[in-house]
ROKOLMAR-991866 format. One line per field, with one value per residue (C-alpha): chain; x negated, y, z negated; residue number from 1; residue in one letter. Coordinates in steps of 0.05 Angstrom, whole numbers, always signed. Layout:
mol <- [A,...]
x <- [X,...]
y <- [Y,...]
z <- [Z,...]
seq <- [NUM,...]
type <- [A,...]
***
This chain:
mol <- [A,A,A,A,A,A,A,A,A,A,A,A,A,A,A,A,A,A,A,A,A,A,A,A,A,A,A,A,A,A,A,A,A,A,A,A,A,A,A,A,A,A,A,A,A,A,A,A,A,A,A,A,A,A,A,A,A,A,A,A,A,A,A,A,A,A,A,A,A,A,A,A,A,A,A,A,A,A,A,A,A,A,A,A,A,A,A,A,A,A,A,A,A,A,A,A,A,A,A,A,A,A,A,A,A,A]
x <- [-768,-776,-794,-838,-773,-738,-791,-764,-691,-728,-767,-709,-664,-721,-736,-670,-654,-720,-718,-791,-822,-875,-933,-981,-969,-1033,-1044,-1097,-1077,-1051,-996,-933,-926,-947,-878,-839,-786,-831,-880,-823,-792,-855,-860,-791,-804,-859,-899,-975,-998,-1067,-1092,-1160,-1204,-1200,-1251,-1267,-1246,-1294,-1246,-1185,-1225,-1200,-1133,-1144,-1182,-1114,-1076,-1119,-1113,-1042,-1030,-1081,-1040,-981,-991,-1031,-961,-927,-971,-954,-884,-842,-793,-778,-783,-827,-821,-754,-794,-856,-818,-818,-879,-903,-876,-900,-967,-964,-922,-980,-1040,-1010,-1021,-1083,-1131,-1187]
y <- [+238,+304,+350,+335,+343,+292,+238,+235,+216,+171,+129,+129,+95,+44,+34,+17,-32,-71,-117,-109,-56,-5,-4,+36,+83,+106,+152,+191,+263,+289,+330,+297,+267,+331,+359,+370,+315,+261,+275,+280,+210,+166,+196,+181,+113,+95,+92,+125,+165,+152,+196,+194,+245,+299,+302,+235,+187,+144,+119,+107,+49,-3,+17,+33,-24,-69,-21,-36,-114,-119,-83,-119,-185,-151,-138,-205,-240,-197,-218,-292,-284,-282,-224,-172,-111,-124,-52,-62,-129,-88,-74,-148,-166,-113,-142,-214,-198,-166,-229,-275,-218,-223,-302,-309,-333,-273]
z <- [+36,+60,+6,-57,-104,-74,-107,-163,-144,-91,-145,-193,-140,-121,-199,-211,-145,-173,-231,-265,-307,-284,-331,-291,-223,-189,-131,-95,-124,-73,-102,-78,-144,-187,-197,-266,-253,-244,-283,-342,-303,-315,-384,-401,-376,-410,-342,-342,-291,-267,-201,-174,-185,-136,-76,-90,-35,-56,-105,-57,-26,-57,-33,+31,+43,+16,+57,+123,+109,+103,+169,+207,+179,+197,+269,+278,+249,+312,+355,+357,+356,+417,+421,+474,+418,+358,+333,+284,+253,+236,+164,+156,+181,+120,+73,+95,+100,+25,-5,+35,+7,-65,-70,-26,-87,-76]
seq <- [1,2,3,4,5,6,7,8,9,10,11,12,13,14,15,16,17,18,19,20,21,22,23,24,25,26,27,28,29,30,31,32,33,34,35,36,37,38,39,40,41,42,43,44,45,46,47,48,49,50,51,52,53,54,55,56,57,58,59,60,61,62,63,64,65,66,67,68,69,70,71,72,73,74,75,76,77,78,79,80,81,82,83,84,85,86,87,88,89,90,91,92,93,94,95,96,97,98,99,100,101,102,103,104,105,106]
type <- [X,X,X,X,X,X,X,X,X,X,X,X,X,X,X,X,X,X,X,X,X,X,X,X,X,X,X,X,X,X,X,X,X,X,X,X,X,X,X,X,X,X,X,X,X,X,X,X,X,X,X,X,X,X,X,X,X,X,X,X,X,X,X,X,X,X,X,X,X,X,X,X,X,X,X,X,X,X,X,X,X,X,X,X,X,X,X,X,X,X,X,X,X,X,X,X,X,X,X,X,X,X,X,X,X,X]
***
C-alpha cells in the first residue's frame, strides 16, 4: 500500500483469502485507517473499530511489546539455519515465530 485509500481494497482482498471472521480490529490511531471506505467496510462487516486514544503510547505497549517478541524469535530462528541469503525467509520466519507465540501457554 501506498496511499491511505488503498486500505480498504487491501483488507477486503486479505478478508476474503482468509477463512475466519473479524470481530474486533484495533490500531494505534494513526490515521491510515480513518478514511470513509473503511470505516463504512468494518461497519458493513460487522467488525468494531477500537483505536487507542491519541497521545497515549502508553497503551500501544502491549502490542509493541508482542511485536518486539516475535521479531526477536524471528531472527533468532535465522540465525540457526544455514543458508547463504536469509533475507527472502524473513517472511517465514514471521510467521513462525507468531504460529509458535500464539500456542506458547503465557
Amino acid at each position: 500500500m501506498h496511499y491511505k485509500h488503498e486500505v480498504e481494497a487491501y483488507w477486503h482482498n486479505k478478508y476474503q483469502i482468509q477463512h475466519f471472521q473479524i470481530q474486533h480490529f484495533h490500531s494505534d490511531n494513526g490515521n491510515e485507517y480513518d478514511g470513509q471506505l473503511f470505516q463504512n467496510y468494518l461497519m458493513d462487516n460487522n467488525i468494531k473499530y477500537k483505536p487507542s486514544p491519541p497521545y497515549k503510547q502508553s497503551m500501544n505497549g502491549v502490542a509493541e511489546w508482542k511485536m518486539h517478541t516475535t521479531n526477536c524469535m524471528a531472527g533468532s530462528i535465522l540465525a540457526k539455519i544455514n543458508v547463504s541469503s536469509k533475507q527472502h525467509l524473513w517472511a517465514e520466519a514471521v510467521t513462525t515465530s507468531v504460529y509458535l507465540r500464539n500456542r506458547l501457554p503465557t
